[in-house]
N, C-alpha and C positions, 0 to 999 in steps of 0.2 A: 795817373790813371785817366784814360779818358772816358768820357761821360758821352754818350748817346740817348738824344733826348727822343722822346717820343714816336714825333713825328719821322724820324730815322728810321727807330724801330721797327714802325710800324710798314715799312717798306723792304723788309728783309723777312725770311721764312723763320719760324721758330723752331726748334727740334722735331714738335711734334708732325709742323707741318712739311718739312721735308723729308720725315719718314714715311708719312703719308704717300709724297709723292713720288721716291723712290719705289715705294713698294708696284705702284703703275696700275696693276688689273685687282680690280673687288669684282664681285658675284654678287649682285642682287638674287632673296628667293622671297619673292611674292607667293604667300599663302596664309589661308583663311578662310572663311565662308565662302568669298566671292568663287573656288576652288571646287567648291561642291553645287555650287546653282545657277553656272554657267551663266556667272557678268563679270564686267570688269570694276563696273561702280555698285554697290549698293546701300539703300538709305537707312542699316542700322534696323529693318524690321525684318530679316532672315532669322529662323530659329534657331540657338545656336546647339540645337540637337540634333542639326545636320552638321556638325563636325564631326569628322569620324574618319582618319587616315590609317586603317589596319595597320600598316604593314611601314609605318613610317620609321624610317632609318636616317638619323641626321648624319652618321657617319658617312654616310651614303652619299650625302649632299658636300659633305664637305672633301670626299674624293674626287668628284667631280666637278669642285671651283680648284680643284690643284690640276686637273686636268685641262681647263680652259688657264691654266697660269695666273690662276690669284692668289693674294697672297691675304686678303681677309674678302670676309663674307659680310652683307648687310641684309639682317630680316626685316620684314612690315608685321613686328610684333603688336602694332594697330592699327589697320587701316582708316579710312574713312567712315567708315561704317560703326567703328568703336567695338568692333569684336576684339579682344584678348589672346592673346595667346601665350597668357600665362597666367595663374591664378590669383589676379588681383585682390587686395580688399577693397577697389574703389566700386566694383560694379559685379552684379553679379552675369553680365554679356560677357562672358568666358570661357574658356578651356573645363571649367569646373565646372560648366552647367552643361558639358556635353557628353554624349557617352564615352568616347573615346579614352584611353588605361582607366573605365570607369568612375569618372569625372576625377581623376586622381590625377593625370598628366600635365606634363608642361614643357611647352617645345619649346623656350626659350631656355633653359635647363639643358634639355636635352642637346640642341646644337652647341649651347656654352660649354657643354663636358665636352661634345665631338673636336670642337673648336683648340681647346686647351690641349687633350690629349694629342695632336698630328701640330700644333704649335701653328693654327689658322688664326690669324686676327678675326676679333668678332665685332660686328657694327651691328645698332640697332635703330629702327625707322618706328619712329613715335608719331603720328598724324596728330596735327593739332586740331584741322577738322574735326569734330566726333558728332557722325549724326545720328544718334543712336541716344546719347544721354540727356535725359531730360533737363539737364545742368545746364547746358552749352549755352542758352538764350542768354543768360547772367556771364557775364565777363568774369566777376570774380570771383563767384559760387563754382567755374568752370576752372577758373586757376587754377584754385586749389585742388582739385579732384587730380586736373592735368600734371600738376606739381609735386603731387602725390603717385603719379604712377609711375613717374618719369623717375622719381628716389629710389622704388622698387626696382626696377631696372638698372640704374646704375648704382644700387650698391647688395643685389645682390645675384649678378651674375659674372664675378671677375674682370678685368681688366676689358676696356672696349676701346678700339681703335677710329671708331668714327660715329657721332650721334645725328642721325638724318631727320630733321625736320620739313617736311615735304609742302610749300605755299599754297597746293589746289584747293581750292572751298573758304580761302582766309583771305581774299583781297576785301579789303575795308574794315576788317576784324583786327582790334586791338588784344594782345597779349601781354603779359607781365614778363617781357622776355629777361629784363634784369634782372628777377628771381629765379626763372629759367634756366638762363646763362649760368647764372651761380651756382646750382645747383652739378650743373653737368662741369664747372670750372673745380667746385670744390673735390665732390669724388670719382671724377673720372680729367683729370690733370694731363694726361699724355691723349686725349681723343680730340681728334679733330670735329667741327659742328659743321654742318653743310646747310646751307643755304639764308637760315631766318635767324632772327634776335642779332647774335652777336656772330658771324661766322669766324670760319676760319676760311672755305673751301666755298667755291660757288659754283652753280648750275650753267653750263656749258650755255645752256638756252635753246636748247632743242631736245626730243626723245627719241632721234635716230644716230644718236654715237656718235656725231660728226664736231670737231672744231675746225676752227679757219684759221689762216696765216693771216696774222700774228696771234699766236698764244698770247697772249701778255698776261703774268701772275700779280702786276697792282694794276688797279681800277679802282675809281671812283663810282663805278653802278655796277651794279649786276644784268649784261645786255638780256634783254626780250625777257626778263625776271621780275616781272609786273607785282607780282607779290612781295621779290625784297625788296625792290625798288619803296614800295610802299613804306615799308614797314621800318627800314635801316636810313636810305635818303643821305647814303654817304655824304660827309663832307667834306671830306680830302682823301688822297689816294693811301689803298691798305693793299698790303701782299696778301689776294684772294684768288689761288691758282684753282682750274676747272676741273670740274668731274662730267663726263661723256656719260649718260644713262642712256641704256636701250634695251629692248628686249632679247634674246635671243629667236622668241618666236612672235608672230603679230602681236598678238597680246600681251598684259603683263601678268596675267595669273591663268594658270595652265586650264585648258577647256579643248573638251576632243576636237578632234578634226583640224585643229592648229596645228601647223610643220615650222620645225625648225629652220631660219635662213640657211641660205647655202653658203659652200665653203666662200665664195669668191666675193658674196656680201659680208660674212665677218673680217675677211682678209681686207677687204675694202674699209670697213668700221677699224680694225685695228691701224692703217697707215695714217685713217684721217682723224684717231685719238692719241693715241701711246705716242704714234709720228712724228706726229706735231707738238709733244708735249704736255699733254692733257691725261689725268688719269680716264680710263675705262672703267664704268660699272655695268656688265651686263648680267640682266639677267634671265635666271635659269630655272623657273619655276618647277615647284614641285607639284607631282600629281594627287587624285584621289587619295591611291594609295599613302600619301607619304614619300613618294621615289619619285626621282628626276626620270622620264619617259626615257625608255629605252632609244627613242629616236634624237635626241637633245644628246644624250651619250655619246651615241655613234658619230654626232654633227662634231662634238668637243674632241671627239679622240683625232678626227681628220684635221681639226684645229691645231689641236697639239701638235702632231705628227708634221704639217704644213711649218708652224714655225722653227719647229727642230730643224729642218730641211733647211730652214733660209738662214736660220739665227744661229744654232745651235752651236757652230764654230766663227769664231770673232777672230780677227784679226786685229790686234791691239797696238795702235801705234803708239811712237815715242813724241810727245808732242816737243817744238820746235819753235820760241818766241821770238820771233824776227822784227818785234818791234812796232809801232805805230798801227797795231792793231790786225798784224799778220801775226801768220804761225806755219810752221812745218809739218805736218805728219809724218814720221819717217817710217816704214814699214821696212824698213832691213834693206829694202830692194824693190825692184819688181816685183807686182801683186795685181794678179787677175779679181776684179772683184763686180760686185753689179748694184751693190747696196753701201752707202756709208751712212754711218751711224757718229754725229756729235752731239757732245754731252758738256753743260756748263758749269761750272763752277757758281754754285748758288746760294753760298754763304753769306755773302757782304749782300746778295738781291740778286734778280732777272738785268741785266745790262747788257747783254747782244739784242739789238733791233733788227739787224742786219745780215747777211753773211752769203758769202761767195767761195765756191771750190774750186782751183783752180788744176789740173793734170800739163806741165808743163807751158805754163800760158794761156792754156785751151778751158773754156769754164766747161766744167761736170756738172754743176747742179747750184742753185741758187736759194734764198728765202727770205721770210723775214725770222722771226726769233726761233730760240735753241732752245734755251730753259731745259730742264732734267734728262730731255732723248729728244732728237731729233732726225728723223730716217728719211734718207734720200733713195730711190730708186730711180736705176739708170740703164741702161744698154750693157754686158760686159763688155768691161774694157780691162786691158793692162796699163797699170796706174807707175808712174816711177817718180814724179815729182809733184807729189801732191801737198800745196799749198792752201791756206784759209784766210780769206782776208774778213775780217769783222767790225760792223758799224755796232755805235753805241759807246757810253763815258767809260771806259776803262776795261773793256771784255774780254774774259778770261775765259777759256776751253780749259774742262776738268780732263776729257777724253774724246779720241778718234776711235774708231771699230770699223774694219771694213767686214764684209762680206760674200763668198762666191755662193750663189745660190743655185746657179744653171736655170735661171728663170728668162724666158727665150725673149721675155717684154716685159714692156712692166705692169706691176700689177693693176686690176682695175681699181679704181677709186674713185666711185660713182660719187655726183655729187647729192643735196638734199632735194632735187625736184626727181631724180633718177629713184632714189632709193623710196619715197611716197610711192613712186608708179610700180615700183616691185613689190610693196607692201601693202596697197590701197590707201584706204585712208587711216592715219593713225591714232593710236589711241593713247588717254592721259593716263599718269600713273593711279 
């Protein structure tokens, strides 16, 4: 038997985290107060008998992250503000001191049933910030409250696929994250933790959806992550693959007069996350009412529709190991195609650094790493000897997928100074 020590280990994905990253696209739904008082931040003195969503349908929310292709959902069950949204015994800044099912309701309930019923992964975003409790000044009179609420959460809303720890308002703020950690390691075993204490998963480094060539899944820091930096101060490399957050619309929690991106900026976010190998969180706030705006809808169905068009039909090749860190694709034959899709084999770890496609000699498309999907878009061409040459200690392709899309160029895929100038300036979660 062999024995894999630690350090090994700790450079390969766990179950949980490769289900994580197969699954690709989560839904953010930012909502709460800041929802009904048009901000994006506030400091815990909003009254929380301005909550009040009539007409709130999580089913509703959760048709529409299957309609943008997610396959879990992540709420801000408490923001920064330390509003609730769900009936705490820590605090009475809650769902129970608002009018709303007459202070009886509880939207983390209600998505966790919508969530289980249609078989959605459910994530929950716990802010450590909390500027609202008189507690917070004291480190470990706050712990406990936070340690406390975080139990409530994870043991009694069923299974959860990801626990989101968000660093804004905690640089220089010490936590008890090893009781933390424990807590979400003991009764929620299969969730991945994003970001702080102990991760599993780490923040891309930006809030406009974008990664950069090379994805790489172990790192020794978390880049432009000033808060885990802080707080973790890695000391050797851990398999810590990216999550892309962005909004669908400017902001992150729904306020009139905000429009949904257009088709060719999500199209643009999805090549420069999922593409590259990075999961996609976007999200998709909910209104006054309770409901995803009818204009957010119509944006997601053109999304959907857009990828069916391109994705929809795969072209599956046979893969072909030619040895010394070549491979074959063989598609039967000639194959008109304008998109390829490689996919690596990420059991033993991330090990393509490199890679090159080659159509009879002629390179199609280049990069640096694979990791879980990696999409090239190119010109149509008709493909008959299509070749992969791959840098890195031992690299293995799980999968080839071509694609004919009839897409006459290739897509835009603005970069980060492009997509600030379409959106103005942007804002923190």
């Amino acid at each position: 038997m062999t024995t894999i020590s630690a350090q090994t280990a700790a450079l390969r994905p766990t179950p949980a985290q490769l289900r994580w990253q197969r699954a690709g696209t989560g839904v953010f739904l930012h909502f709460g107060l800041n929802t009904f008082f048009g901000v994006e931040w506030s400091d815990g003195t909003l009254p929380a008998s301005g909550f009040d969503p009539a007409r709130l349908d999580a089913r509703q929310w959760v048709a529409a992250a299957r309609t943008a292709g997610a396959a879990y959902v992540v709420l801000t069950a408490k923001h920064h503000d330390g509003f609730c949204l769900w009936p705490t015994a820590t605090t009475e800044y809650s769902v129970a001191s608002s009018p709303w099912r007459g202070g009886h309701g509880d939207v983390v309930r209600e998505l966790a049933d919508a969530c289980a019923e249609s078989g959605m992964g459910l994530g929950l975003y716990l802010s450590p910030w909390d500027r609202h409790d008189p507690r917070y000044p004291d480190p470990q009179a706050y712990d406990d409250v936070y340690c406390a609420q975080l139990t409530e959460l994870v043991t009694q809303y069923g299974d959860l696929v990801e626990v989101w720890f968000d660093g804004a308002g905690s640089a220089g703020r010490v936590y008890d994250w090893e009781r933390i950690r424990s807590i979400v390691r003991r009764h929620q075993p299969d969730a991945v933790i994003f970001n702080m204490g102990d991760p599993d998963i780490r923040w891309v480094g930006n809030e406009d959806g974008l990664a950069a060539d090379p994805v790489e899944y172990v790192v020794d820091v978390t880049p432009n992550d000033v808060h885990t930096d802080a707080v973790l101060g890695f000391g050797e490399a851990r398999y810590l693959p990216p999550e892309c957050d962005v909004s669908l619309r400017h902001g992150w929690f729904w306020q009139p007069g905000d429009e949904p991106k257009s088709l060719e900026h999500l199209l643009g976010i999805h090549y420069r996350s999922l593409g590259l190998g990075a999961n996609l969180l976007l999200n998709v706030p909910p209104n006054r009412d309770g409901l995803i705006d009818p204009a957010d809808l119509a944006r997601l169905a053109e999304y959907a529709a857009e990828r069916e068009r391109r994705f929809g039909t795969p072209l599956e090749a046979v893969l072909v190991p030619l040895g010394g860190g070549r491979w074959r694709a063989d598609f039967g034959g000639a194959v008109e195609i304008d998109h390829l899709e490689l996919e690596e084999a990420l059991e033993e770890g991330q090990r393509i650094s490199g890679h090159r496609v080659l159509d009879d000699g002629v390179q199609v498309c280049a990069g640096g790493t694979v990791g879980v999907r990696r999409l090239h878009a190119f010109p149509g061409r008709t493909m008959r000897g299509v070749e992969i040459e791959l840098e890195g200690a031992e690299p293995v392709l799980a999968a080839v997928r071509g694609y004919r899309t009839g897409t006459e160029s290739e897509p835009v895929i603005p970069a980060t100074e492009e997509y600030r100038a379409h959106d103005g300036d942007m804002v923190m979660m």
